[in-house]
Structure formats: structure tokens, C-alpha cells
N, C-alpha and C positions, 0 to 999 in steps of 0.2 A: 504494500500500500504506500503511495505518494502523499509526500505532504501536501497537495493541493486536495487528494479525498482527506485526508484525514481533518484538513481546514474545513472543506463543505461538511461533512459531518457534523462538526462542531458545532457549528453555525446552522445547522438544520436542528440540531439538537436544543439547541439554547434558545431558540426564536419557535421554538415547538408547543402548542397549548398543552401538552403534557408535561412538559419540563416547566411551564408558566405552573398549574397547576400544583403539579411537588413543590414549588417553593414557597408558594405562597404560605404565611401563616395562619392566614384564615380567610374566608368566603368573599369577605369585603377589600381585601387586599388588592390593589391593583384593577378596579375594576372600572372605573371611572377614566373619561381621555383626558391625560393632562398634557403638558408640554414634553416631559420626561415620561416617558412608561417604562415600561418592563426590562425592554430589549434593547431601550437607550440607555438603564441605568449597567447592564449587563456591559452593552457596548464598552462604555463611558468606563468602568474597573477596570476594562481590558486593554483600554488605549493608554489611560492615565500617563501623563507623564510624571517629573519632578518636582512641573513647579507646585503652588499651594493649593487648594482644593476650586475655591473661588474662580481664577485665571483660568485652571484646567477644564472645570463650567458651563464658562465664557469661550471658548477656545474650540470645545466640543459641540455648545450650540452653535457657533457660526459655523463652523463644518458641517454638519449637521440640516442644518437652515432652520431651528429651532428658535422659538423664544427661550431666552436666558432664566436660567433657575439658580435660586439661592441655592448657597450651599444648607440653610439650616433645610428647606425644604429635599434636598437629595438627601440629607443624612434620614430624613424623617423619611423618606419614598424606601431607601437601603435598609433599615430597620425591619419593613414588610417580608422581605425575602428572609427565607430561615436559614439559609446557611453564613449570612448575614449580619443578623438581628441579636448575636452572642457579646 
């Protein structure tokens, strides 16, 4: 297996209502469309760079084409997920 299936898997795996589902920690988790959902907050751990949480953000919503979110609101959205939420 090639690192490009092993990438599409990933990424089929992680953006999958199965794998939204297992994380969730409960029914109302994630349910609602905000600016940030599931698979941007997923994204968004995965790109992260060095700089502070804020810039990286800001940084991620313009790539993105997203409206900007606070960082106290992604910490509160990151909370939701149970592997997470520790």
C-alpha cells in the first residue's frame, strides 16, 4: 500500500458519519452548522503549525474560506470530541 491510499483512507475515515459519530460525546455534539465543524476542527489539529492557537485560526480560516473563530470557541467545539475532551 502507497502513501497516497493510505492518505485517502485516512481522510475517508475521519470525514466519515461513522467516525463523526464515535466521537462524539453525546447526541447534541456537533450537530448544529457552525463556521468550524467536525472535519475543520479535525483538519485544523492536523495542519496546526507552531505559531499560537489564535494566528493558526486565523491562518486556517483564510485557507479555508471560512469565517474566523475564536480560539475560546474551538477549544469549547474540541472539548465535544472524546478522544479530545480529556
Amino acid at each position: 500500500m502507497n502513501y497516497n491510499n493510505i492518505f485517502k483512507e485516512f481522510f475517508e475515515l475521519i470525514t466519515s458519519d461513522e467516525f463523526l459519530e464515535m466521537s462524539k460525546i453525546d447526541s447534541k455534539s456537533f450537530t448544529r452548522n457552525k463556521n468550524m465543524n467536525f472535519r475543520d476542527i479535525i483538519y485544523f489539529m492536523l495542519s496546526r503549525g507552531k505559531d499560537n492557537t489564535s494566528v493558526e485560526l486565523d491562518r486556517y480560516a483564510q485557507n479555508e474560506d471560512i469565517q474566523p473563530v475564536s480560539r475560546q470557541a474551538y477549544c469549547k467545539s474540541r472539548q465535544k470530541n472524546k478522544a479530545f475532551s480529556i
